[in-house]
N, C-alpha and C positions, 0 to 999 in steps of 0.2 A: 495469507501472510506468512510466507515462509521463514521469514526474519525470524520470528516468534517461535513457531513449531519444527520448521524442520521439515525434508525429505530425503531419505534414501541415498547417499551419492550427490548430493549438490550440498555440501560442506561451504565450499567457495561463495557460490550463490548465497548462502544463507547469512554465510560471517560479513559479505558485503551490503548484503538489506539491512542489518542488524548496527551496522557501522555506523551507516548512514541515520539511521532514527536514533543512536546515541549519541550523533554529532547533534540531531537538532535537539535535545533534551537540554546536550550541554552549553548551543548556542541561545536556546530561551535562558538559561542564566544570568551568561555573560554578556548578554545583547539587550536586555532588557532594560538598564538603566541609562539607555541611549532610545527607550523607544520603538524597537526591531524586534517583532514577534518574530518566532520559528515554530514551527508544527511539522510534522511528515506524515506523509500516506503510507498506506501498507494495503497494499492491493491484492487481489485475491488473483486467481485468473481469469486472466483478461483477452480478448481475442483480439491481438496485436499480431503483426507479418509472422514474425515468429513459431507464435501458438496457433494460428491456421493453416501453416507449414506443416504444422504436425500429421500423421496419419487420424482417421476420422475417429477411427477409436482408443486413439490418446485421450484427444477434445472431448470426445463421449465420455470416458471415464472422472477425465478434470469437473464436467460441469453435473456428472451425475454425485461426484463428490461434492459439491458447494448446494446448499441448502435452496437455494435459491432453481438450483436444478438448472442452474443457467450459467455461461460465462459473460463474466462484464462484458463492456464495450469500452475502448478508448474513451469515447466523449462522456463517459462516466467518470472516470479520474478525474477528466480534464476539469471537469466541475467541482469535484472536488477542492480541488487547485485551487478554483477559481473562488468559492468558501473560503476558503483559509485565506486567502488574498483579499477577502474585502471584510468592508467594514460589518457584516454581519458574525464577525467569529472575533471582534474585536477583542474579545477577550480566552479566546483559545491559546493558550500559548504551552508552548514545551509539551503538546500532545500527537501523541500516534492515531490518526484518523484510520480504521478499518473500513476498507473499500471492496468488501470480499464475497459477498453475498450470505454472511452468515458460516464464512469456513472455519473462523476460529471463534467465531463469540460465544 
């Protein structure tokens, strides 16, 4: 959850994860007496095109840092999503769901 902590040289990256989970905080508010939960993820690293692009001992390092000693998977998220979007989270609302393996809890 970079949103939250932060790393090194990705300012940009952080202030726009960070953006994003204060819009939904502010849209469970104002969306709320129409019925329209919001929630957001905040995912840890995750092995997306991108992050398996990386050299092996980047990856090595990312998932030796997550608790979990592992990097997610997409279809991790994806589920997550897929929670928040049904009726089992019917009452989640204006919360940041950590998808991280334990990187910031």
């Amino acid at each position: 959850s970079i949103s939250r902590h932060g790393n090194m040289g990705q300012v940009n990256y952080s202030a726009t994860k960070a953006g994003v989970q204060a819009m939904a905080v502010v849209w469970a508010k104002e969306f709320a007496r129409y019925g329209i939960r919001a929630a957001s993820i905040a995912p840890g690293f995750i092995g997306t095109e991108m992050v398996m692009a990386m050299p092996e001992k980047v990856r090595d390092m990312m998932a030796g840092n997550t608790p979990l000693q592992r990097l997610g998977q997409p279809e991790e998220i994806a589920r997550a999503y897929l929670y928040l979007a049904s009726d089992d989270a019917s009452f989640v609302h204006g919360a940041v769901l950590s998808v991280d393996g334990g990187l910031v809890s």
